[in-house]
N, C-alpha and C positions, 0 to 999 in steps of 0.2 A: 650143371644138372639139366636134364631133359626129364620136359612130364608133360604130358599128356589130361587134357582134360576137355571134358564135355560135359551135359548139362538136360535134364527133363527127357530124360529116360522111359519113365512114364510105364512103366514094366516090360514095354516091347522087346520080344525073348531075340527078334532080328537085330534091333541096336545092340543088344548085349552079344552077338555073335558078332557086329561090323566093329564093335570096340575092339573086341579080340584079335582080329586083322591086322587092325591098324596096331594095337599094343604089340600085336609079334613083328609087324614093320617097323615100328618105329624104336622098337627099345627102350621104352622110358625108364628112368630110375624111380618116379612117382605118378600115378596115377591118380588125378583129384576128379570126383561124382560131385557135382555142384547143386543138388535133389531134385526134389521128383522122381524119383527115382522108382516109386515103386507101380503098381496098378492103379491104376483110378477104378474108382467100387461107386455104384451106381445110386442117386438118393434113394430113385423107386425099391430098392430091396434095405431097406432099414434094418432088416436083423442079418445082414451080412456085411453093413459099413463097420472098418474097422476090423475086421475079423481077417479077414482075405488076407490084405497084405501081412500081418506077421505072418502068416504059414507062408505067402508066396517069399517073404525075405529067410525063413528059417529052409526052405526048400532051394527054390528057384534062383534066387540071390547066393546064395553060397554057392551053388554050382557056377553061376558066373564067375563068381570072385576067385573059386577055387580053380577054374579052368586060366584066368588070365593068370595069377600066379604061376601056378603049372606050366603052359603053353609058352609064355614071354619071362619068366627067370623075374618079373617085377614082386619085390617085397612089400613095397609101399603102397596102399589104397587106403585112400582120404578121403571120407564122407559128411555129406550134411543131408541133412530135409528138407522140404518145402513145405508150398501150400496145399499140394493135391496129398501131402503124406499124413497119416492119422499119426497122432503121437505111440497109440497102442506098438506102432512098431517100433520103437524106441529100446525094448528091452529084448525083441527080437537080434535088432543093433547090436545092441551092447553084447549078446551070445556072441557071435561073430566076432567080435570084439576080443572077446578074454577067449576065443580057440584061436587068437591071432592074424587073424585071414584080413583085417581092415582096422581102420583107425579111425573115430569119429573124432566130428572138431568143434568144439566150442569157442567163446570167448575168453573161456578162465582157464584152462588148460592146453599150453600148444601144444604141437605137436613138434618136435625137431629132427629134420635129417637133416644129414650132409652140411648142417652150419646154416641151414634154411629152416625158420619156424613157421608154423601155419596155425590161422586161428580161424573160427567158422563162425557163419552166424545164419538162421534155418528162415527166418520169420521173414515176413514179408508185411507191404501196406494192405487194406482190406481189398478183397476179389468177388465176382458175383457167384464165386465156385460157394460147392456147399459144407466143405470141408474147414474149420476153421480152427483148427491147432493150433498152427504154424502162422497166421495171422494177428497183428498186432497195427491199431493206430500208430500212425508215421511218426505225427509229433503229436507233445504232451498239451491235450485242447484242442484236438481235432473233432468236427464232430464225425458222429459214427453213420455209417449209411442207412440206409433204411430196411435194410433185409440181413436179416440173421442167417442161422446155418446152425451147425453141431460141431459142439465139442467132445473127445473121448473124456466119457466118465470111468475113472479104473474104481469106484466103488462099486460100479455094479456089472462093469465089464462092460459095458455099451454107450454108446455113441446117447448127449442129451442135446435137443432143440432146444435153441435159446434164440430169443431179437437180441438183434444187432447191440444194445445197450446195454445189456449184462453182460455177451461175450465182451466188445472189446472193453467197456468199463472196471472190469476182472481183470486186467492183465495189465500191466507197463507199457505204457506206448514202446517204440521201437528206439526213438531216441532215450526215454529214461533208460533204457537197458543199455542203453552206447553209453550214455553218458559216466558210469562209471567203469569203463573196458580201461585197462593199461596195457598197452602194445607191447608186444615183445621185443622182443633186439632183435636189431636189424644182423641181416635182410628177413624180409619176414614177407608173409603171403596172408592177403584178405579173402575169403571163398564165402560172398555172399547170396544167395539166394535171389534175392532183389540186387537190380544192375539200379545204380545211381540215379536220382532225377538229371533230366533234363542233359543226359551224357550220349545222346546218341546212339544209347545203349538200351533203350528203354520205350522208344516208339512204337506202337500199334496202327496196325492198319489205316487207323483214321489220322495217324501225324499224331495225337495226341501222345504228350511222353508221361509215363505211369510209372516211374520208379523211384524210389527212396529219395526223398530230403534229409534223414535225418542218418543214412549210410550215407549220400553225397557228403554229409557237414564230417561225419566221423572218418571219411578217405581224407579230407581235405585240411584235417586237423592232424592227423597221425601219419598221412603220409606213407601207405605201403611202398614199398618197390613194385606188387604186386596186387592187383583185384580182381576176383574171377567171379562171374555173375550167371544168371540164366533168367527163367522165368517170362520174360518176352521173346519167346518164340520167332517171332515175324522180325523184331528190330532188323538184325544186319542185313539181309531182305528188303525193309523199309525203307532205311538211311546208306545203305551201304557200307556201310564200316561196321569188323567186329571188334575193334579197339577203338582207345581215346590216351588223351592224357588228361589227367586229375590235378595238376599243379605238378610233381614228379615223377606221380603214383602211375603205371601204365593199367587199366582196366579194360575189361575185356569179357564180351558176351560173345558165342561162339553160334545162338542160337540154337533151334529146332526146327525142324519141319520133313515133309514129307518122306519116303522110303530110304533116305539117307542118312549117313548119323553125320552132323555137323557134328567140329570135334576140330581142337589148335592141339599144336605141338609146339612147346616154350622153351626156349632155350633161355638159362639164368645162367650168370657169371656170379657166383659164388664171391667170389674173394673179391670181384667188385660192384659188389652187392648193386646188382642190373639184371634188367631184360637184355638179354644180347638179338634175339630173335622168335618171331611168332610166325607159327604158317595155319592158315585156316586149310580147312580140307572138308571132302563131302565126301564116307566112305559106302557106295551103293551095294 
């Protein structure tokens, strides 16, 4: 199996053309979006957070998704969310969805091709962004930061201001929601949003490493063949490297940044349920 993935898309209409390139170069049989994927929508206009991106995924995003079908002969596109994503796009998603054009991936439902399963996971640890959907304390007893943000309200259609203590005290730390995932059968693929703590995969500009303890604990417990991340930008950049090993698990942040689309092409050996080969790429 050859697939093709990248990561924090971030609505830019030119990565969604350098994706297409490279998909009609490379041939992939899957195509995995690791989120962010859509526009970031600005705090200062309050009555258009949340709004934006489903029309930009019910318009803009289909066109992408239907052109890379179209253009590169690929069936298979596999999505998640992040943190800069409002949940309101979620049912935008799911259209998309049920006319075929993409596959979304959770933890309770895989996804299966070719004797490969993929499971997803959108949430991230807390960010100073002001978007907080997709944000969930790391582990269960962390304290929460000191600056809130907004969550989408679907009772009244709009995005609600809340501190920090209500949002994340309202939701399942990141680890309770891992803690009861059962993996699939092997070989199987992790597409996490958050790249692991302290993996190399996860640095910022300052060296400080900002990602997941309680995905690190659930790679390191479960054991993909596969883990596909984003969300720190800078890391491969930082550290140099856009993989690691996890005990057997190969994971892997491809990054973001500037006019380029960072972006790997994975080659899996099926039947011996392995990475055979990763190539990083910058398609300008």
């Amino acid at each position: 199996m050859k697939l093709l993935y990248c990561s924090d898309l971030h609505g830019n209409e030119g990565h969604y053309a350098r994706l297409a390139t490279v998909a009609a170069r490379a041939r992939p049989e899957v195509i995995v979006l690791g989120g962010d994927l859509l526009p970031d929508e600005a705090s200062t206009m309050p009555s258009k957070m949340g709004v934006g991106q489903p029309q930009w995924v019910r318009k803009e995003f289909r066109k992408a998704v239907t052109s890379l079908r179209d253009t590169t002969g690929v069936k298979n596109i596999l999505v998640i969310f992040g943190n800069h994503d409002w949940s309101s796009s979620v049912t935008a998603m799911r259209e998309l969805a049920g006319e075929g054009l993409l596959s979304m991936l959770d933890l309770k439902t895989p996804v299966s091709i070719s004797g490969v399963n993929f499971v997803g996971y959108s949430c991230t640890p807390p960010t100073p962004f002001y978007v907080k959907d997709f944000e969930r304390l790391d582990l269960t007893g962390d304290i929460p930061p000191l600056l809130g943000g907004a969550r989408w309200d679907p009772r009244f259609s709009r995005p609600g201001t809340h501190g920090a203590n209500h949002i994340y005290h309202s939701s399942p730390s990141i680890a309770d929601e891992l803690a009861t995932f059962a993996p699939p059968a092997a070989p199987w693929v992790f597409v996490a949003h958050a790249p692991p703590f302290d993996s190399g995969l996860d640095k910022m500009y300052s060296q400080q490493a900002v990602g997941s303890k309680a995905i690190r604990a659930a790679i390191e417990k479960h054991q993909p063949m596969l883990s596909l991340h984003g969300h720190i930008h800078e890391s491969p950049k930082v550290t140099g490297q856009h993989q690691t090993k996890i005990g057997k698990t190969v994971a892997a942040n491809p990054g973001q940044a500037g006019s380029a689309l960072n972006h790997l092409i994975i080659d899996i050996d099926v039947a011996a349920k392995a990475v055979r080969g990763m190539e990083f790429g910058q398609q300008s």
